[in-house]
C-alpha positions in Angstrom: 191.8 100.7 86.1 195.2 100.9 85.5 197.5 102.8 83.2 200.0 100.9 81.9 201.3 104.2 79.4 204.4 106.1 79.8 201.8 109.3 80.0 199.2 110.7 81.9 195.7 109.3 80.2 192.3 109.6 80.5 189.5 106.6 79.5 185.8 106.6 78.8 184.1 104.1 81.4 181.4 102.1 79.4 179.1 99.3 80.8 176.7 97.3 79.5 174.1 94.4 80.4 173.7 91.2 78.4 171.2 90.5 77.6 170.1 93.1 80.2 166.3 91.4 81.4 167.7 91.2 85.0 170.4 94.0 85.7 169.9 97.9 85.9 173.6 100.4 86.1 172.4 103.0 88.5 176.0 104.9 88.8 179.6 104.7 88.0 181.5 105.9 91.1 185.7 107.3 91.9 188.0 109.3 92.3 188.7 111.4 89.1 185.5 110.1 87.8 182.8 112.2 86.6 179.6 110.5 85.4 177.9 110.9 82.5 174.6 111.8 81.3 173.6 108.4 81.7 174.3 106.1 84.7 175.8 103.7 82.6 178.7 105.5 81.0 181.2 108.0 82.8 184.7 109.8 82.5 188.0 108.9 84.5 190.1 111.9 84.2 194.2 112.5 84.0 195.2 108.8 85.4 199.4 109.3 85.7 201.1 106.7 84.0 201.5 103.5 85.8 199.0 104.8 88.8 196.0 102.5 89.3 192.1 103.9 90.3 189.7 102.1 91.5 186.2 102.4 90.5 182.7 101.3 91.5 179.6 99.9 89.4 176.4 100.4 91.3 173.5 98.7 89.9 170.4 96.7 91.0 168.3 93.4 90.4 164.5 93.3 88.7 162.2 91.5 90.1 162.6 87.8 89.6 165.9 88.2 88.3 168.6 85.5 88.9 172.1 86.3 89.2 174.8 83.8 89.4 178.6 84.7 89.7 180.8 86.4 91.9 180.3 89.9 94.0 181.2 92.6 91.6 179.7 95.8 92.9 180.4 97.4 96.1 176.5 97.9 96.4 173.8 95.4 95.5 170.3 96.0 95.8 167.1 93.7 94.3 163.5 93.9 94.2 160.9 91.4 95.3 161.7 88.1 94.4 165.0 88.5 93.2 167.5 86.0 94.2 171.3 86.2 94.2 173.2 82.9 93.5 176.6 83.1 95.1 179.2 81.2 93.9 182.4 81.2 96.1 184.5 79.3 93.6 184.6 82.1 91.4 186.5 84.0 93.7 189.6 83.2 93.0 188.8 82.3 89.0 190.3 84.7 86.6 190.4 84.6 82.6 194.3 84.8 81.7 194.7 89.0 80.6 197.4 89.7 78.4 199.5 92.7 78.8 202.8 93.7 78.4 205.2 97.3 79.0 209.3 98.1 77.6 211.1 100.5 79.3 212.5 103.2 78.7 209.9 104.1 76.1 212.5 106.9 74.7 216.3 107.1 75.8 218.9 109.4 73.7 222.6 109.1 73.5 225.4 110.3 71.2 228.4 108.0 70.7 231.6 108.1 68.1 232.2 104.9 65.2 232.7 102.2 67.5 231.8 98.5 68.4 230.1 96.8 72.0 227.6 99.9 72.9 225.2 99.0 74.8 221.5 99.9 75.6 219.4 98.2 78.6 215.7 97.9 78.1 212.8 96.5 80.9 210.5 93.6 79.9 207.3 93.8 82.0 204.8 91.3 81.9 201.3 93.0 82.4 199.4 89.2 82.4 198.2 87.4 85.3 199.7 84.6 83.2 203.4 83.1 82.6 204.2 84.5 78.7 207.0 84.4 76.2 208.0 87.1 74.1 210.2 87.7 70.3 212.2 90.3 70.8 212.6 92.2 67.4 214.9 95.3 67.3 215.2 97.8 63.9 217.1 100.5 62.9 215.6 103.7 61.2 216.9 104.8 58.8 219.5 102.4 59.7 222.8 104.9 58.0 224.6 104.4 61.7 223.5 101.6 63.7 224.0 97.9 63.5 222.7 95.2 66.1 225.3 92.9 67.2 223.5 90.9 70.0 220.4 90.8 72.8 221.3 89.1 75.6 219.6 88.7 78.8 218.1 85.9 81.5 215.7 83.5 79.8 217.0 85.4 76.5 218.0 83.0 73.6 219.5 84.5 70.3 218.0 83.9 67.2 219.4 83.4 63.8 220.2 86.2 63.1 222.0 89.6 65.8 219.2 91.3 65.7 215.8 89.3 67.1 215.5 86.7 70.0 213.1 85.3 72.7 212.3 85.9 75.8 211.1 82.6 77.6 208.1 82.0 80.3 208.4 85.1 81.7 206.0 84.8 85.0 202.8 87.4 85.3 203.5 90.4 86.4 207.2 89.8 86.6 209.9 91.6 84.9 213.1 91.0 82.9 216.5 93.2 81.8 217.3 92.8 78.0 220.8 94.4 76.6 220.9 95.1 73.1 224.6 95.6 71.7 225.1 97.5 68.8 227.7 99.0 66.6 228.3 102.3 65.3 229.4 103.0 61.9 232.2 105.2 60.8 229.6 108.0 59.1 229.4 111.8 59.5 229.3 113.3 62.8 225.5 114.8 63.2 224.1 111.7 61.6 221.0 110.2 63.9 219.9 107.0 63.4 217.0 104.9 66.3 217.2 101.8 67.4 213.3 100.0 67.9 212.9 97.6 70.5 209.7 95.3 70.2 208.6 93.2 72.9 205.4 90.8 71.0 203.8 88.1 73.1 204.2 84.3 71.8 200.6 83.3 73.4 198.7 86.9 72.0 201.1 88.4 68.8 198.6 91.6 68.9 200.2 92.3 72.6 203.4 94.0 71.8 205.4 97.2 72.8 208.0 99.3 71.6 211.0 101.6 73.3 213.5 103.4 71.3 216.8 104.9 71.4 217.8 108.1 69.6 220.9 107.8 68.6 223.3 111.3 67.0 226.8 110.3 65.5 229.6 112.8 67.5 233.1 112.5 66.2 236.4 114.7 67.3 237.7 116.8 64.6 241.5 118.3 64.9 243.2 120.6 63.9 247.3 121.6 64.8 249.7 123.9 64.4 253.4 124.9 64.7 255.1 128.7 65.1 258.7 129.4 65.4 260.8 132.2 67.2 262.5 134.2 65.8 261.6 133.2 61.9 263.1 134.4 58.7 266.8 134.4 57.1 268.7 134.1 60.3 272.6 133.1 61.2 274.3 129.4 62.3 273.9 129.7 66.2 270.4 130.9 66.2 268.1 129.1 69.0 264.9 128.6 67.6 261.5 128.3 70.1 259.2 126.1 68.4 255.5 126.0 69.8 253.0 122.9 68.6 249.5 123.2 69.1 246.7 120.5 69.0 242.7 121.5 69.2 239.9 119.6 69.1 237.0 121.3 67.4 234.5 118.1 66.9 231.7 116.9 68.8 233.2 114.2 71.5 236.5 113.7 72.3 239.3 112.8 71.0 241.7 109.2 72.3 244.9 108.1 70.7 245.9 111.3 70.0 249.6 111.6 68.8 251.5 113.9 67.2 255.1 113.6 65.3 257.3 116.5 64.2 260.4 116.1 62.4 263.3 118.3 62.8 265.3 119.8 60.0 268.7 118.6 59.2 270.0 121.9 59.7 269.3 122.2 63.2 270.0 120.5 66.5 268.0 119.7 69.5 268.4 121.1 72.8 268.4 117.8 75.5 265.8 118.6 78.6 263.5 121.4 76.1 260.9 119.8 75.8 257.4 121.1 77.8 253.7 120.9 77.6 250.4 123.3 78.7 247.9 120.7 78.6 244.4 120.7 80.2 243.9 119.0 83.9 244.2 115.7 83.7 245.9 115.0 80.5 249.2 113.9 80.2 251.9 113.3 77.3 254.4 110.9 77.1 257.3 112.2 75.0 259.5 109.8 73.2 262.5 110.1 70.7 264.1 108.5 67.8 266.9 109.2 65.2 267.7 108.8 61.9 266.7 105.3 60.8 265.1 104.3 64.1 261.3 103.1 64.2 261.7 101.8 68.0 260.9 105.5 69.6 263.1 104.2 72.3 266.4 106.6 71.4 267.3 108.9 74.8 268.7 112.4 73.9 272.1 113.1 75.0 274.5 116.0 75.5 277.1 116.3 72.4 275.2 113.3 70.5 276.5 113.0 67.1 279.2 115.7 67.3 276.9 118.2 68.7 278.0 121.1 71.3 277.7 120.4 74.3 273.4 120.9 75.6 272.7 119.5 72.4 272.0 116.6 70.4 272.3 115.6 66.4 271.1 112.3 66.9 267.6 113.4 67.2 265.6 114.1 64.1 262.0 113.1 65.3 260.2 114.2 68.6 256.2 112.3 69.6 253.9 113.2 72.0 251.3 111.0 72.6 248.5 112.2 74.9 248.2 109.8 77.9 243.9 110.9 78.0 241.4 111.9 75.6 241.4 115.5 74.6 238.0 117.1 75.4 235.8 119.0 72.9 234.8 121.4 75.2 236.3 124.4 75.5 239.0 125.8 77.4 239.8 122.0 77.8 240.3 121.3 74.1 243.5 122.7 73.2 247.1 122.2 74.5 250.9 123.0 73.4 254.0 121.6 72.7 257.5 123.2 73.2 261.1 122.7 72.5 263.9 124.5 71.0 266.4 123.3 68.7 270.0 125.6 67.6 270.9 126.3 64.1 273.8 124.5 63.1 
């Protein structure tokens, strides 16, 4: 007896004798097994899944009964002119058995919007028989989640992204199926499941199911800019400015660039520019004056009639961070500096 679940089970063990003028159950034997109030019937307790338990029918011949067949008890016993036909070619003769098992049964994950995600999932064939099998894959409620693909050896796509089949997939043999899907651009906390359904060609009641939970993160920012000393203050002032970028969401944040634009009643100071940002992200600081779009302009001393340390020409300053800025904290935060003169 085998348990082909994902969890521990246990299974009432039942026999029977048709038409029952010949045979007599006398016990039902095992490990884990307790029998019942009558020898025919017993209990196999807390099988773990995918564990296997082998159990033994005891039972006995009337007189002048005629069995013909295979050995199928451990212990055989007959009365008085009983007699035991013993075929040998039934041995090795089996009905086909149908069976089949997806893995994993449950798998979570949390992603941002994006496109070519990707989820793995085990086709197990549980016959003693080559089989075929539709794949079929849902979402629930569907508000995130769209199947773009199922690929996989012996896997052919159907019509349409989100179905195909599996072909002649040998007994007890197993195949890897990757379903690709798409995440839509909805509000972070949204969940959404994708259903896998492996259902045999040859036995369409032999199907089984694993799912992935999936919850919709998204990064969420949030910046701002100080200035020392502030106020009414006098031509000649040097003014510290201080940017800073968080990231508040739920994953984190790529791409992320920020632009500030100087006043026209200030200059910058060439070489001010610095940045506190977490371990292992990096900024890449460009330039560009009035006019430009390139970001490709290189600050220079006295630019544009300024004094000398200083530079007219510039009027735009971008960092763009190199990594993605984490969500966690302390990691989700950094600063910007430079400071600029009052003309």
């Amino acid at each position: 007896v085998q348990n082909v679940g994902n969890t521990t089970d246990s299974y009432d063990l039942l026999t029977s004798k048709l038409p029952g003028t010949a045979l007599t159950t006398t016990s039902i034997t095992g490990s884990g097994l307790t029998q019942g109030s009558n020898p025919d019937s017993a209990r196999l307790a807390n099988v773990a899944a995918n564990a296997t338990v082998t159990v033994t029918v005891h039972y006995n011949v009337g007189s002048g009964g005629q069995i013909f067949g295979a050995v199928v008890a451990a212990t055989f016993s007959a009365s008085s002119n009983a007699s035991f036909h013993f075929d040998e070619a039934l041995l090795n003769e089996g009905l086909p058995t149908y069976g089949i098992s997806v893995a994993p049964y449950a798998d979570t994950v949390s992603h941002p919007a994006g496109t070519n995600y990707t989820e793995s999932f085990t086709v197990q064939n549980l016959s003693n028989v080559s089989d075929s099998y539709d794949l079929l894959t849902s979402a629930r409620p569907g508000t995130a989640l769209t199947i773009t693909s199922i690929t996989g050896t012996g896997v052919t796509q159907g019509a349409n992204p989100d179905s195909a089949r599996l072909a002649s997939l040998a007994g007890n043999a197993s195949a890897a199926v990757t379903v690709t899907y798409a995440v839509g651009n909805v509000a972070a906390g949204t969940i959404d499941t994708l259903v896998f359904t492996a259902r045999s060609v040859t036995t369409p009641a032999s199907s089984d199911s694993g799912k992935l939970v999936l919850t919709v993160v998204r990064p969420s920012l949030t910046m701002g800019k100080a200035v020392s000393p502030n106020g009414s203050l006098a031509p000649g002032t040097v003014l510290s400015y201080t940017l800073s970028v968080t990231n508040g969401g739920s994953s984190n944040a790529s791409g992320v660039a920020l632009v500030d634009t100087l006043a026209a009643a200030v200059q910058f100071k060439v070489g001010s520019v610095t940045t506190t940002l977490p371990a292992g992200v990096t900024a890449l600081v460009q330039y560009a004056k009035v006019g430009d779009t390139t970001w490709t302009y290189v600050p220079a001393s006295a630019a544009c009639s300024a004094p000398a340390g200083y530079d007219r020409c510039v009027n735009r300053i971008r960092w763009q961070l190199q990594n993605p800025l984490s969500y966690t904290a302390p990691d989700n935060a950094g600063t910007l500096h430079f400071v600029a003169q009052i003309r």
